[in-house]
DOFI-547870 format. One record per residue (C-alpha): x, y, z; chain. Coordinates in nm, 3 decimals. Layout:
BEGIN
+---------+---------+---------+------+
:      px :      py :      pz : fiti :
+---------+---------+---------+------+
:       X :       Y :       Z :    A :
...
+---------+---------+---------+------+
// end
This chain:
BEGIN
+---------+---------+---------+------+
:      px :      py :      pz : fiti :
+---------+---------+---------+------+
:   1.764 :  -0.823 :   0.021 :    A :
:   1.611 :  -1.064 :  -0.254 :    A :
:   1.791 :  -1.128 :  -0.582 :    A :
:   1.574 :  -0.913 :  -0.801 :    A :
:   1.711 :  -0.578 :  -0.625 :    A :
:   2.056 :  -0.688 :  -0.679 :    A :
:   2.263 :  -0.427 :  -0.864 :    A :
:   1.913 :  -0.266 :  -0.965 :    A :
:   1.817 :   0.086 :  -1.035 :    A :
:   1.483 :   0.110 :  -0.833 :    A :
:   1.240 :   0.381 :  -0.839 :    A :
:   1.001 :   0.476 :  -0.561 :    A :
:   0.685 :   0.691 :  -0.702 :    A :
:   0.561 :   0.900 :  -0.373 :    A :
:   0.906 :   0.850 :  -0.193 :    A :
:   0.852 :   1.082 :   0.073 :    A :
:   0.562 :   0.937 :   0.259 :    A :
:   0.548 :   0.702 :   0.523 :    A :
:   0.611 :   0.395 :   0.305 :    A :
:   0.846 :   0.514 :   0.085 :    A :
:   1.090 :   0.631 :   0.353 :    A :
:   1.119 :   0.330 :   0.529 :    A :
:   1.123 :   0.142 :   0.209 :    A :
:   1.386 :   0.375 :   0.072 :    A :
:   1.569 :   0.327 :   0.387 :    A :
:   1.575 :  -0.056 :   0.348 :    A :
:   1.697 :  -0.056 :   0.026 :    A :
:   1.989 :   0.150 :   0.138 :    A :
:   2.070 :  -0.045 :   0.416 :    A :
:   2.190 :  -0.326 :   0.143 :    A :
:   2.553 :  -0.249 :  -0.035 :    A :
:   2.396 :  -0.469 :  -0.322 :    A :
:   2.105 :  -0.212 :  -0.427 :    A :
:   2.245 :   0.000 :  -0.695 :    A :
:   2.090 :   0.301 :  -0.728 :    A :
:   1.774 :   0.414 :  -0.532 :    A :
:   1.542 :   0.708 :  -0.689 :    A :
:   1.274 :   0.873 :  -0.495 :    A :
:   1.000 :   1.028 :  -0.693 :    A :
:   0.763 :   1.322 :  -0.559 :    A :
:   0.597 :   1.640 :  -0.574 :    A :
:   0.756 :   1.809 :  -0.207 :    A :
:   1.070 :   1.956 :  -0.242 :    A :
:   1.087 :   2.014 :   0.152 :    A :
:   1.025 :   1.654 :   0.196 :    A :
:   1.352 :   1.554 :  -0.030 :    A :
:   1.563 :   1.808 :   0.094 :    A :
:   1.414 :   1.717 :   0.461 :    A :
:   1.496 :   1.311 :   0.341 :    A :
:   1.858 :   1.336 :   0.220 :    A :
:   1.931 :   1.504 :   0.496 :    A :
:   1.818 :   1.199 :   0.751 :    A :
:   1.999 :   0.962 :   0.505 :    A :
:   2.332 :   1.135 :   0.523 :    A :
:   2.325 :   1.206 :   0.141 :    A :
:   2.399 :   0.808 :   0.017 :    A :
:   2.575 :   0.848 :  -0.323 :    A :
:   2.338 :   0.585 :  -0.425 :    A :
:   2.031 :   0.848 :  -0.389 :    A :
:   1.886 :   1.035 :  -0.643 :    A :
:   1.538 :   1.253 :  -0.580 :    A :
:   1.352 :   1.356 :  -0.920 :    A :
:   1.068 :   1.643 :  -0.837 :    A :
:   0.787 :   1.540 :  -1.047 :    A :
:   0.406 :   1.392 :  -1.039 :    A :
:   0.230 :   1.102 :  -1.155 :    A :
:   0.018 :   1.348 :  -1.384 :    A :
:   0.282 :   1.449 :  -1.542 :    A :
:   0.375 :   1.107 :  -1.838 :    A :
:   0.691 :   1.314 :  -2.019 :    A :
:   0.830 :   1.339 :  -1.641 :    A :
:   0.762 :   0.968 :  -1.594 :    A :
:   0.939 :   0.925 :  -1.920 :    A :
:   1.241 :   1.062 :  -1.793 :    A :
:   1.291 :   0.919 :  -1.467 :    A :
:   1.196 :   0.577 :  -1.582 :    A :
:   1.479 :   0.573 :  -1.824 :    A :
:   1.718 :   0.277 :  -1.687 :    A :
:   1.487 :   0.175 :  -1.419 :    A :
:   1.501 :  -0.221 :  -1.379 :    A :
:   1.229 :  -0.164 :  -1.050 :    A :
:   0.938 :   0.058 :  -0.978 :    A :
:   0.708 :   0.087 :  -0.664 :    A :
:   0.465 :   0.271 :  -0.716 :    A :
:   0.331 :   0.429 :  -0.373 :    A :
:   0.211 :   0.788 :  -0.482 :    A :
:  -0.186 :   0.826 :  -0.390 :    A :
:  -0.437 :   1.058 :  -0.245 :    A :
:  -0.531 :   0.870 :   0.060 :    A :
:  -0.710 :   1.068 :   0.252 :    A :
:  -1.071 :   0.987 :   0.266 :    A :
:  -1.244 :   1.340 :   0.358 :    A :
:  -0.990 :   1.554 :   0.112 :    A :
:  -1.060 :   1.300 :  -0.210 :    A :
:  -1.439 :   1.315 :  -0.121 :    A :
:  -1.419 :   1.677 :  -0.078 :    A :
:  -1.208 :   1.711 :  -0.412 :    A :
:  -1.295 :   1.423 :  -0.640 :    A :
:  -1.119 :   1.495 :  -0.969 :    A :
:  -0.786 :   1.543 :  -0.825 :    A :
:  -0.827 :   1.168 :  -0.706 :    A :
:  -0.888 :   1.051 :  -1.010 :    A :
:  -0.619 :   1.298 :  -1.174 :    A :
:  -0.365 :   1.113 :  -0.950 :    A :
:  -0.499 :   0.763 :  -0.804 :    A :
:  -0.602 :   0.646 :  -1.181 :    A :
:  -0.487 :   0.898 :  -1.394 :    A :
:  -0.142 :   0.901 :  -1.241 :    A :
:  -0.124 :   0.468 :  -1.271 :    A :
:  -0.222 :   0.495 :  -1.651 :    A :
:   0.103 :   0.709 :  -1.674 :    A :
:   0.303 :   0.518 :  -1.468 :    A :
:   0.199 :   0.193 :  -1.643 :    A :
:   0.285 :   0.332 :  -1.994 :    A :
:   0.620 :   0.479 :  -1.919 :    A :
:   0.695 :   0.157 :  -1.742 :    A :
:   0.653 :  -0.072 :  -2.061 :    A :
:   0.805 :   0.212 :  -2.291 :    A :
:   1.133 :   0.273 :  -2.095 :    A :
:   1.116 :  -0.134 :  -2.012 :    A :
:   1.132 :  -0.103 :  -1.636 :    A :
:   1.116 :  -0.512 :  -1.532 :    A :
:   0.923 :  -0.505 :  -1.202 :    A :
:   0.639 :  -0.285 :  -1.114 :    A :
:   0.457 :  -0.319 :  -0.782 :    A :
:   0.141 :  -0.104 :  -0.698 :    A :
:   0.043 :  -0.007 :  -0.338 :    A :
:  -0.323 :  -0.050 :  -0.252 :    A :
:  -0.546 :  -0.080 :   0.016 :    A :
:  -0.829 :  -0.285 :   0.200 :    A :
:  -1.018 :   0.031 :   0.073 :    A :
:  -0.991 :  -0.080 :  -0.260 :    A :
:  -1.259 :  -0.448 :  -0.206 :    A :
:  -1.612 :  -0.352 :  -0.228 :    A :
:  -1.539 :   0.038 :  -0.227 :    A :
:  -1.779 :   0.276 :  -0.072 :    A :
:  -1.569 :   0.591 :  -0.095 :    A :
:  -1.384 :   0.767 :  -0.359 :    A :
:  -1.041 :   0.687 :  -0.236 :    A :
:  -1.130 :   0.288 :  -0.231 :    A :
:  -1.278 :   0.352 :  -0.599 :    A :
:  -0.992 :   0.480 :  -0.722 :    A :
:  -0.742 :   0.229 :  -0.584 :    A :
:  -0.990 :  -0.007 :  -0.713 :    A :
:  -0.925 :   0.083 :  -1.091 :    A :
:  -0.565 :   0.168 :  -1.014 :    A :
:  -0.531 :  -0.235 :  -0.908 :    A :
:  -0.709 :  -0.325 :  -1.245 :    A :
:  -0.513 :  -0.110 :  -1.443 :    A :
:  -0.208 :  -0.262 :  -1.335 :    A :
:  -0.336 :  -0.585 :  -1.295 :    A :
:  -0.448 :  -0.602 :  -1.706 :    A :
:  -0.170 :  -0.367 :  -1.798 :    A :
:   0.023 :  -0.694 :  -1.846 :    A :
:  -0.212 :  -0.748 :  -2.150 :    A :
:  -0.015 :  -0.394 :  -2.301 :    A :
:   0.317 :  -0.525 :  -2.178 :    A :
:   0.279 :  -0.833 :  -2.435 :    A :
:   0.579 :  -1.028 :  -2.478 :    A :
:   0.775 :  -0.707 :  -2.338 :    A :
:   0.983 :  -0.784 :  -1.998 :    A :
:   0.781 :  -0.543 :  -1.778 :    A :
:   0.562 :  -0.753 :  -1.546 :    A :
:   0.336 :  -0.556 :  -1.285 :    A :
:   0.163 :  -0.683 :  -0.963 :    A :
:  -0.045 :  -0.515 :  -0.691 :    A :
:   0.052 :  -0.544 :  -0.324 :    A :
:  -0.311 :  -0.506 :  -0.111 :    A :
:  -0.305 :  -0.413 :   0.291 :    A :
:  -0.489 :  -0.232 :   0.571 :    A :
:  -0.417 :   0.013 :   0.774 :    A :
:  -0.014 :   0.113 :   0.880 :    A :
:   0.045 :   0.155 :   1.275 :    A :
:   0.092 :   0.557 :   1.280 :    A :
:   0.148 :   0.653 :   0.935 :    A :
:   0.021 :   1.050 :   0.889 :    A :
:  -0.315 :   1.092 :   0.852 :    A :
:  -0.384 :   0.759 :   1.093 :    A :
:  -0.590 :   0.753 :   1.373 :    A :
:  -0.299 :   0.666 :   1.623 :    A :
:  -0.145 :   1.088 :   1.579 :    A :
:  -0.480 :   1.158 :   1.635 :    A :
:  -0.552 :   0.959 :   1.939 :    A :
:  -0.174 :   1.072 :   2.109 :    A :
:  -0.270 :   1.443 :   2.005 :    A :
:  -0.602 :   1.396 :   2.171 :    A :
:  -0.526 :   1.203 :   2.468 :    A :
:  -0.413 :   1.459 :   2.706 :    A :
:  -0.749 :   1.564 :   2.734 :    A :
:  -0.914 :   1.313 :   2.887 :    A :
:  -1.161 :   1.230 :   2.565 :    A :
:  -1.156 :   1.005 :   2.218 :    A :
:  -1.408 :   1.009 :   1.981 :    A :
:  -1.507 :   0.689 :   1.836 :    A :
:  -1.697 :   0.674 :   1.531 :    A :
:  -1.829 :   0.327 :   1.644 :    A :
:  -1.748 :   0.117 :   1.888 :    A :
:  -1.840 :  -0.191 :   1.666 :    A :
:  -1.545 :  -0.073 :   1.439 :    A :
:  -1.253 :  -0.341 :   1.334 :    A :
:  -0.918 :  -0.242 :   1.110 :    A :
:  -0.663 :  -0.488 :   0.959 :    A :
:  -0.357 :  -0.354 :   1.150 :    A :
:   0.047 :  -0.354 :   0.950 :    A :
:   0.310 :  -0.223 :   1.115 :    A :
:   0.541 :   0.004 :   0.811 :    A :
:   0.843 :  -0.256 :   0.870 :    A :
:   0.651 :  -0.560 :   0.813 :    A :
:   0.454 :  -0.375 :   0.520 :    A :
:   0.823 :  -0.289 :   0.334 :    A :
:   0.918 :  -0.666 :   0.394 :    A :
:   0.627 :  -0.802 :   0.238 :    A :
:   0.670 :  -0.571 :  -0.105 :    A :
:   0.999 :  -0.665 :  -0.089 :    A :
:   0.944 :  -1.038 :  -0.056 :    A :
:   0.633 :  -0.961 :  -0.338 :    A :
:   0.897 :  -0.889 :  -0.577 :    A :
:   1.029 :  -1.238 :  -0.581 :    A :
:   0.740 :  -1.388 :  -0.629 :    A :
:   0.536 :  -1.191 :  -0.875 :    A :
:   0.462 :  -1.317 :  -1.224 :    A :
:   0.265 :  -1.015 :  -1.306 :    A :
:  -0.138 :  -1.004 :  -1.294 :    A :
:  -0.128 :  -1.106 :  -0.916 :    A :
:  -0.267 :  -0.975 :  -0.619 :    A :
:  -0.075 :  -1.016 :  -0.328 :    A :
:  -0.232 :  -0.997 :   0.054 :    A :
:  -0.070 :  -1.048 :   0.399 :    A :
:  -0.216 :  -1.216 :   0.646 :    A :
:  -0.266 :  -0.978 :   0.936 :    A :
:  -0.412 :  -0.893 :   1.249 :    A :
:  -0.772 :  -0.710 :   1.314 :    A :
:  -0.791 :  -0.469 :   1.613 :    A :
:  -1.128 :  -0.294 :   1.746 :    A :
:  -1.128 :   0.060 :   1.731 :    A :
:  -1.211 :   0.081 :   2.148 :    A :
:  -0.931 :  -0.136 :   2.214 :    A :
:  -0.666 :   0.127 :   2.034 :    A :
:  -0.812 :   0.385 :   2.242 :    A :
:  -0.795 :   0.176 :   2.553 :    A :
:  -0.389 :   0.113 :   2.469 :    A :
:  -0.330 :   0.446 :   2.416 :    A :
:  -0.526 :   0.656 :   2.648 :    A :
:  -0.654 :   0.361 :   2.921 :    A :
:  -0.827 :   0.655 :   3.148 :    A :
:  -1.017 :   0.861 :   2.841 :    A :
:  -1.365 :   0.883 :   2.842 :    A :
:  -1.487 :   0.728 :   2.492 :    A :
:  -1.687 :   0.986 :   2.288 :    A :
:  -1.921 :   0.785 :   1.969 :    A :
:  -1.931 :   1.055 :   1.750 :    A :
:  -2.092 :   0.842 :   1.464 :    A :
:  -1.978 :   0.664 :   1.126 :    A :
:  -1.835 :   0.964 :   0.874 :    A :
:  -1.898 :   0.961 :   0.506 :    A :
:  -1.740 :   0.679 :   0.318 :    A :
:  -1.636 :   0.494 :   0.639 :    A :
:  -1.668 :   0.137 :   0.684 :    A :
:  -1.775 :  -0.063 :   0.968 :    A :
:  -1.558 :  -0.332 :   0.888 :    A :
:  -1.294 :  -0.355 :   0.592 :    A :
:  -1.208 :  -0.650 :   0.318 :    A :
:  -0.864 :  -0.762 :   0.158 :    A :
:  -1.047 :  -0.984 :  -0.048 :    A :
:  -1.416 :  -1.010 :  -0.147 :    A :
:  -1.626 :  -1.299 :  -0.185 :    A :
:  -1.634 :  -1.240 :  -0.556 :    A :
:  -1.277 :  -1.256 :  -0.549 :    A :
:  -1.278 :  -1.610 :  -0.411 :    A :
:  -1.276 :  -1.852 :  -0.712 :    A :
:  -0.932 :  -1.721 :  -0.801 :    A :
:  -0.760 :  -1.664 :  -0.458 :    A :
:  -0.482 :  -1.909 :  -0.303 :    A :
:  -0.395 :  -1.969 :   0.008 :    A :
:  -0.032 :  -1.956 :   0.051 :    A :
:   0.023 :  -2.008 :   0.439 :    A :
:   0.134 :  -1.659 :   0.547 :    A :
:  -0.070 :  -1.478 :   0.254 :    A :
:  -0.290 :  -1.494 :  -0.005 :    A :
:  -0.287 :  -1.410 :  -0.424 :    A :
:  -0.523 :  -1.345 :  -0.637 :    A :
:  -0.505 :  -1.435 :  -0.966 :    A :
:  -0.648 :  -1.238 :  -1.272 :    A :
:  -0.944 :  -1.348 :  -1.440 :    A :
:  -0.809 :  -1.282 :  -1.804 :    A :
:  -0.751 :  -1.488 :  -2.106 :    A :
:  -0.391 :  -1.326 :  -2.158 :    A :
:  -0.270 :  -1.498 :  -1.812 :    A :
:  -0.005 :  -1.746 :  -1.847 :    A :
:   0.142 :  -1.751 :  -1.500 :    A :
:   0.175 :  -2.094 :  -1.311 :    A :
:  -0.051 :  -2.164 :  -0.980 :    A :
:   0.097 :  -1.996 :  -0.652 :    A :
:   0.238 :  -2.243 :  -0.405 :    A :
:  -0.061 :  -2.271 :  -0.250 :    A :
:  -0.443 :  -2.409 :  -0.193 :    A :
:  -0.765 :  -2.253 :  -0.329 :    A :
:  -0.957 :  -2.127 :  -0.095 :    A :
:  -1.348 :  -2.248 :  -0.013 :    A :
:  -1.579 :  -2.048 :  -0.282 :    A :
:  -1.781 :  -1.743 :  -0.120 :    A :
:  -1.461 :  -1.707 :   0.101 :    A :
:  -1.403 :  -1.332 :   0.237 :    A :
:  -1.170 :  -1.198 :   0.424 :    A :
:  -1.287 :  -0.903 :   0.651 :    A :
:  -1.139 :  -0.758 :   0.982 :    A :
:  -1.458 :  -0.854 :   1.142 :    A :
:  -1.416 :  -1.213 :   1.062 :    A :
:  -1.030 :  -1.233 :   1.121 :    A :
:  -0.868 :  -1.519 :   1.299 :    A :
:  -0.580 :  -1.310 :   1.408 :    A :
:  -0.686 :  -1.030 :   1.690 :    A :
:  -0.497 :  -0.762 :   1.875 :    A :
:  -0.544 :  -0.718 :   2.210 :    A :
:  -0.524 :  -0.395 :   2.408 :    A :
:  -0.147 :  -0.511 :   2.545 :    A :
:   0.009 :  -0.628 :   2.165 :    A :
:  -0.141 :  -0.314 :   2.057 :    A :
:  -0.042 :  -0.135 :   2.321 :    A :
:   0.340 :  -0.239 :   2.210 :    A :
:   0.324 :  -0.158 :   1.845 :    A :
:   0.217 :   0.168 :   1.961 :    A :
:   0.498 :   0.220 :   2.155 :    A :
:   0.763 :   0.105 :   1.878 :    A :
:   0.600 :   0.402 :   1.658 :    A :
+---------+---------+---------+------+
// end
């Protein structure tokens, strides 16, 4: 584990979903983390996750919400670490219910960001999403101010140690709400539907997603945007790996769906770096102090979209990460 976890008390906000149970786990899996804290709303879900990780004394769960700052308050107190992974995610629910996005996705980072710099939690690192560049539905909105909260809540940290960074990536191999539980669900009959068989994803498995926040952590100087390089995959070709026989049914694009998805916009370019196996970008701000990443600017008007990619998944590399789901 890197040196900033050491001895640490680390809080994960939205600790019992997909990301934050594997990251919990690989925090755990080092005798040098301290303590561990796992944030959430789902009772079931801690009781449900202690009992998987055979009750570590290092655990602790706190039941609360990202709505809620005076709950914040209190489970920040001697936090040196936060990583912040609550959301509403999924697309149809936040369309169909917009203010409870808001009351969480934005809402819910203003109170995190606050009770970070007033308990004097070091780290933070926000969780976004290729949803959040050039937004088209609410979820992607909302993630899109969450990253520029955090992003210029260094401005309110001031010459305060908290420092917080934003950690941007597509779409996890079979987390819940995905289209791969969907697809294995469906396959047995004999029929997919594809909502366009143009469509490309950026494609992160949940292992390599918890290594890069973890290696994010090292190098953050607070203000940054930090994006992996990873592979694009076609739709077709998922359904292909999964289901080889299934007869392909284009159903048509849904509301606030993409054709293709962005990491990082063209606006975006003047300030990104290259840094070999990712990029950052840095903030546009006059308060930013931080020193250039270790790394090349990239060409202005630069984008980088799924449908562009230089890394692609075939149907048989796909076909594997399926299988290690």
């Amino acid at each position: 584990m890197s040196a900033p976890l050491s001895d640490k008390t680390v809080l994960v906000t939205g600790g019992t979903g997909s990301f934050g149970q594997s990251f919990v786990a690989r925090l755990l899996s080092d005798p040098g983390v301290g303590k561990v804290i796992v944030l959430s709303r789902d009772e079931l879900k801690q009781w449900e996750m202690r009992q998987r990780l055979h009750q570590d004394p290092r655990l602790r769960f706190f039941l609360g919400d990202v709505r809620d700052h005076p709950r914040l308050l209190r489970a920040f107190d001697g936090v040196d670490v936060v990583i912040h992974a609550a959301a509403l995610k999924q697309v149809p629910a936040t369309e169909y219910n917009p203010f409870e996005a808001v009351k969480t996705n934005i809402h819910g980072a203003k109170n995190v960001i606050d009770a970070a710099i007033d308990r004097g939690v070091q780290r933070v690192v926000a969780l976004s999403t290729d949803k959040a560049c050039s937004p088209v539905n609410l979820y992607g909105a909302t993630k899109l101010v969450s990253d520029k909260l955090f992003v210029d809540g260094n401005a309110y940290a001031g010459s305060k140690s908290t420092r917080l960074s934003v950690v941007r990536y597509g779409n996890v191999v079979g987390s819940r709400g995905s289209v791969v539980p969907l697809f294995r669900s469906l396959a047995p009959s004999g029929k997919l539907p594809i909502t366009d068989p143009r469509m490309t994803r950026f494609w992160i498995t949940l292992p390599q997603a918890v290594d890069f926040v973890v290696a994010c952590l090292e190098r953050m100087q607070g203000g940054d945007i930090f994006v992996p390089k990873i592979p694009s995959m076609r739709v077709v070709d998922l359904a292909r790996a999964m289901a080889p026989e299934a007869e392909l049914e284009t159903i048509g694009i849904r509301p606030g769906e993409k054709l293709h998805e962005e990491l990082i916009a063209a606006a975006d370019s003047r300030r990104t770096h290259d840094c070999g196996e990712y990029f950052v970008i840095q903030p546009d701000t006059e308060w930013w102090s931080g020193g250039l990443p270790p790394g090349q600017r990239v060409a202005e008007e630069f984008r980088y979209s799924s449908d562009t990619n230089e890394h692609w998944l075939g149907v048989e590399e796909i076909g594997q990460m399926i299988r290690d789901v």
